[in-house]
PLY file of the C-alpha trace (Angstrom):
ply
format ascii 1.0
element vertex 54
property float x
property float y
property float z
element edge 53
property int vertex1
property int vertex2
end_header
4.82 -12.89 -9.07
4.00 -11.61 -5.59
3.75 -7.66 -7.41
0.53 -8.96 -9.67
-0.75 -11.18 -6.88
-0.79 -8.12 -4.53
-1.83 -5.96 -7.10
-4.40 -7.50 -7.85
-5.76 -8.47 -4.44
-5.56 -4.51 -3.19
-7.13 -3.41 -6.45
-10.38 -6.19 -5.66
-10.07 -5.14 -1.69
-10.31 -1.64 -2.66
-13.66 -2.76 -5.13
-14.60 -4.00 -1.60
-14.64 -1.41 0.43
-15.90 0.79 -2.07
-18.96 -1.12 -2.54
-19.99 -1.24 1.94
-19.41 2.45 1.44
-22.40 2.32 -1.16
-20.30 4.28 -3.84
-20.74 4.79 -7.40
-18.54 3.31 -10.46
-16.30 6.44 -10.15
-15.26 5.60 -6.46
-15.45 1.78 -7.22
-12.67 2.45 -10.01
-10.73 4.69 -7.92
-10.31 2.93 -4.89
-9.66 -0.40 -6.69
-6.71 1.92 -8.61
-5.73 3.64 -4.92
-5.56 0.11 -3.10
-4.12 -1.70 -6.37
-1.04 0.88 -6.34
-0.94 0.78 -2.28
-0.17 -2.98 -2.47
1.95 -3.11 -5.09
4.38 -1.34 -3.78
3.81 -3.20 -0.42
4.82 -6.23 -2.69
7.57 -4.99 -4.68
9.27 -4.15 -1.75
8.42 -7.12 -0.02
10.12 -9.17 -3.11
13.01 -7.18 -3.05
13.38 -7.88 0.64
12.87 -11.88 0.04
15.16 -11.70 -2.67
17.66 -10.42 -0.82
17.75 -12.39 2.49
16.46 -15.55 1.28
0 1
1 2
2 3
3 4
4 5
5 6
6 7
7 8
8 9
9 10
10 11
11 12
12 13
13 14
14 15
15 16
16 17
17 18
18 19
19 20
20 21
21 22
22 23
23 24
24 25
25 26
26 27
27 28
28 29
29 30
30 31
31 32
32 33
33 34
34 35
35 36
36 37
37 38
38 39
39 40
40 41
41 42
42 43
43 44
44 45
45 46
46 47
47 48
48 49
49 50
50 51
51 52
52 53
């Protein structure tokens, strides 16, 4: 559950930050994919790291 949730959340930051850098759909859709990836592994890894001490 924490791998959607953070995907999820980095894919809409990354729609963020696209959008204060005034970009087009292109950029929108790639940063959203760039962040989305970014913090999915960030929570995979934190899940496997909860799993294993908790």
């Amino acid at each position: 559950m924490i791998i959607l949730a953070a995907c999820i959340a980095g894919s809409c930051y990354g729609w963020l930050v696209a959008s204060r850098r005034n970009g087009s759909l292109a950029d929108k859709a790639q940063y959203c994919a760039g962040y989305g990836v970014a913090f999915l592994i960030v929570g995979f890894i934190a899940t496997i790291l909860l799993d294993r001490f908790v």
